[in-house]
C-alpha positions in Angstrom: 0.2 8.2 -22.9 -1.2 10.3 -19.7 1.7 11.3 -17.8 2.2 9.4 -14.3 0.9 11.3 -11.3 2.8 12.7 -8.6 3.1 11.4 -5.3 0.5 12.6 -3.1 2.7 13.4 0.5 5.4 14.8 -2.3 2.7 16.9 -3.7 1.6 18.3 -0.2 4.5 19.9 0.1 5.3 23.5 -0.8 7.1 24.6 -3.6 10.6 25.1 -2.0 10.8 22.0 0.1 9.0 19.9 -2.7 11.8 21.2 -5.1 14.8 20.3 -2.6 13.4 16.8 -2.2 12.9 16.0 -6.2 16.4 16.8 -6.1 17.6 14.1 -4.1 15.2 11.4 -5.6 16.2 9.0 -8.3 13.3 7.5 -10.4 13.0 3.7 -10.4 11.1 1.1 -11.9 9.4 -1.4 -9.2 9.1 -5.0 -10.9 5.9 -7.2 -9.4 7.2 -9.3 -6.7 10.6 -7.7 -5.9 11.3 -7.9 -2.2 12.3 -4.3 -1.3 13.4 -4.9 2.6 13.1 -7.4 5.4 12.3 -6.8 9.3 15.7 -6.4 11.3 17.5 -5.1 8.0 19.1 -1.3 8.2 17.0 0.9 5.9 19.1 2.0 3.0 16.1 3.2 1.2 12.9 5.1 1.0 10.1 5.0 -2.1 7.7 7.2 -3.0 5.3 5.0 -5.6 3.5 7.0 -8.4 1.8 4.1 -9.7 3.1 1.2 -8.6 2.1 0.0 -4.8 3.8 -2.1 -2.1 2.3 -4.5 0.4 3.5 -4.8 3.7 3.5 -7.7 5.5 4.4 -9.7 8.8 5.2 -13.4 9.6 5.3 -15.4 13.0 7.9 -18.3 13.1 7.0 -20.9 11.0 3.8 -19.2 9.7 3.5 -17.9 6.2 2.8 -14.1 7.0 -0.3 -11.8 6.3 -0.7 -8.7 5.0 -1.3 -5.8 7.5 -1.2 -2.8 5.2 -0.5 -1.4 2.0 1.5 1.9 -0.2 0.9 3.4 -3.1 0.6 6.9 -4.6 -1.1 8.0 -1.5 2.1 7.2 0.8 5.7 6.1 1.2 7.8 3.1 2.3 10.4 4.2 5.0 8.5 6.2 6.9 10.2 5.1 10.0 13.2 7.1 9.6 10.6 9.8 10.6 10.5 8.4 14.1 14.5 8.5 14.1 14.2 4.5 13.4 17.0 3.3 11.0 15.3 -0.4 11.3 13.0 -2.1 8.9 9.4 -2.9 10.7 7.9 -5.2 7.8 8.3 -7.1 4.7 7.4 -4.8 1.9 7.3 -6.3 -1.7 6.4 -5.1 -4.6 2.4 -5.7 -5.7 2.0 -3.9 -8.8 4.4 -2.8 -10.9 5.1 0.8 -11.7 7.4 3.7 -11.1 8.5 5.0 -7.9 10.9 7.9 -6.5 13.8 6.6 -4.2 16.2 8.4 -2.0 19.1 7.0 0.0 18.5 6.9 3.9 21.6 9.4 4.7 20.3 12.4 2.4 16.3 11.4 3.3 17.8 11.8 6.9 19.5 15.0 6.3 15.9 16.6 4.1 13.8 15.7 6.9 15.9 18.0 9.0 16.4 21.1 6.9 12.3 20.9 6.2 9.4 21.0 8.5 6.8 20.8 6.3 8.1 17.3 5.4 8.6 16.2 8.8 4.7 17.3 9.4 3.7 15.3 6.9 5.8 12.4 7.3 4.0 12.4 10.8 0.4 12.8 10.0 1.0 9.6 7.4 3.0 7.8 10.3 -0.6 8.3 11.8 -2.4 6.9 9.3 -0.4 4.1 8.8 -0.8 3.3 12.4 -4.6 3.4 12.0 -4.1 1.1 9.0 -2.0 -1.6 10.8 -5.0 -1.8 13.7 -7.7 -1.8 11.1 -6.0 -4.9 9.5 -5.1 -6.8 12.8 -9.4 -5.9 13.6 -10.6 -7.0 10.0 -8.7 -9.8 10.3 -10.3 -11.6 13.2 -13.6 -10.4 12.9 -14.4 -9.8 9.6 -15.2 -13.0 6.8 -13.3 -13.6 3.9 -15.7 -12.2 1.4 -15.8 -8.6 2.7 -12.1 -8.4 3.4 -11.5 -9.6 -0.4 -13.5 -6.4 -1.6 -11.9 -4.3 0.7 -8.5 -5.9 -0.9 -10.0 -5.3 -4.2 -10.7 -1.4 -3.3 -7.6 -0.6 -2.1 -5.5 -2.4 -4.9 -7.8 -0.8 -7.4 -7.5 2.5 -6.0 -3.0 2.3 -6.0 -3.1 1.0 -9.6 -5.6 3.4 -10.9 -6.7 1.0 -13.0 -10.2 -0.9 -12.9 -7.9 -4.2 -13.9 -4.9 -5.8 -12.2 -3.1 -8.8 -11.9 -3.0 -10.9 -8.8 -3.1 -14.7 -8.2 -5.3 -16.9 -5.8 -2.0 -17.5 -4.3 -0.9 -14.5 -3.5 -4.5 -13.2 -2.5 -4.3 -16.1 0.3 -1.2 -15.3 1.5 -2.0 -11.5 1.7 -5.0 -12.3 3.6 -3.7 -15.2 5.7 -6.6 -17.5 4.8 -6.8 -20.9 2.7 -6.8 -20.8 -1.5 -10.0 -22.7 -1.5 -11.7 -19.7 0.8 -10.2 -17.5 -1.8 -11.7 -19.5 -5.0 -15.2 -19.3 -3.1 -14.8 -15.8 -2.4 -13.8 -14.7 -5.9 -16.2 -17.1 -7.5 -19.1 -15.3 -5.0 -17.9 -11.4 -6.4 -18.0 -13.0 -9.7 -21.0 -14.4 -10.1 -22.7 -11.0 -8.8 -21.1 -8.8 -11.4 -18.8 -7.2 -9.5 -15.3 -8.3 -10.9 -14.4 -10.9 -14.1 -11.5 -12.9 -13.0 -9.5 -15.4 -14.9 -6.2 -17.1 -14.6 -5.1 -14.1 -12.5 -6.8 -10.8 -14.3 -8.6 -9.0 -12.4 -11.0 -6.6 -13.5 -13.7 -4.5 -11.1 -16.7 -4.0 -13.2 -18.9 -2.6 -10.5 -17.2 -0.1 -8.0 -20.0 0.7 -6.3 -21.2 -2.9 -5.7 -17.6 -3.9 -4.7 -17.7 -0.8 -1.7 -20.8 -2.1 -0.6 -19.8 -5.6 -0.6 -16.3 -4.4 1.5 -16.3 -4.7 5.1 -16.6 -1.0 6.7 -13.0 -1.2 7.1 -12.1 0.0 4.1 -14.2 3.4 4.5 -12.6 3.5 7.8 -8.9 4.1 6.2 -10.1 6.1 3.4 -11.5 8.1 6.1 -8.5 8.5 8.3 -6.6 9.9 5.6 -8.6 12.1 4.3 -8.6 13.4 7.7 -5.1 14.1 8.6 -3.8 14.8 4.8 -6.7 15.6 2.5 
């Protein structure tokens, strides 16, 4: 078995500071679904996903919630402690299941002062997230459903480094605030074109390059604004 990959803001930093923080991280096992904080909660953790990746996602009142962004190898959950914010912003819950590195809030607290490489680089990806959270509030009024399910596809595809995953039409509604049956049609559309085989909840991309062109330009947009500020 290929051994998992490193985090990629863990990787960025240099030898020294990247040895310190291992040190204070626990490894931990992410199970689909797993609710990993609430808005309004204290943080008592952060994560730094390997291979598994966490939605975030945001509710008003009554209303089920929608997605607004998205971690995996690429980034972190609890990168508000950056900011000096002890207060969760979002939902985040686990959307594939994988492995992750966690670290208690007080000693996260206490790395982030003693290194300034890591406080760099939590603040580029605080960046990036920010860019992330207005791409999804614009893609999601202006953009159909079609596009923004590729664009869904891409960046699930791209956390789980896997050309299959599992997701329901459930859960791909409530991610993308939209009904099931604009889902189903959706799906059944990327489907019938080649680009993805689904069934009873498998997904599996079968044409990359026809799902990025089918993807609303969002998506090139946040790949883009990453690989600006962290490479």
């Amino acid at each position: 078995m290929a051994a998992v990959a490193e985090n990629h803001l863990i990787a960025l930093l240099p030898r020294r500071d990247r040895s310190r923080l291992l040190g204070i991280c626990e490894s931990v096992q992410l199970e689909l679904g797993r609710v990993l904080c609430s808005p309004g909660e204290s943080t008592r953790h952060v994560y730094f996903p390997n291979d598994c990746f966490i939605s975030l996602a945001t509710g008003i009142e009554d209303e089920p919630g929608i997605e607004v962004g998205m971690v995996g190898r690429e980034g972190m959950l609890g990168a508000q402690l950056a900011l000096g914010v002890g207060t969760v912003p979002l939902h985040a819950l686990v959307q594939g299941a994988g492995t992750a590195r966690r670290i208690a809030a007080a000693p996260f607290r206490r790395e982030l002062g003693a290194s300034r490489a890591l406080q760099r680089a939590l603040n580029r990806y605080v960046c990036v997230l920010m860019a992330q959270l207005a791409t999804s509030s614009a893609c999601t009024r202006f953009h159909r459903v079609g596009p923004r399910l590729a664009r869904w596809l891409l960046m699930s595809q791209d956390r789980a480094h896997s050309d299959s995953f599992h997701v329901t039409h459930e859960f791909l509604a409530f991610m993308l605030g939209v009904r099931r049956v604009g889902i189903t049609r959706a799906a059944g559309d990327l489907q019938r074109h080649g680009f993805i085989r689904y069934h009873r909840g498998d997904i599996t991309v079968l044409d990359r390059a026809a799902l990025e062109a089918a993807a609303c330009s969002c998506y090139a947009a946040d790949q883009h604004a990453y690989e600006r500020l962290l490479g």
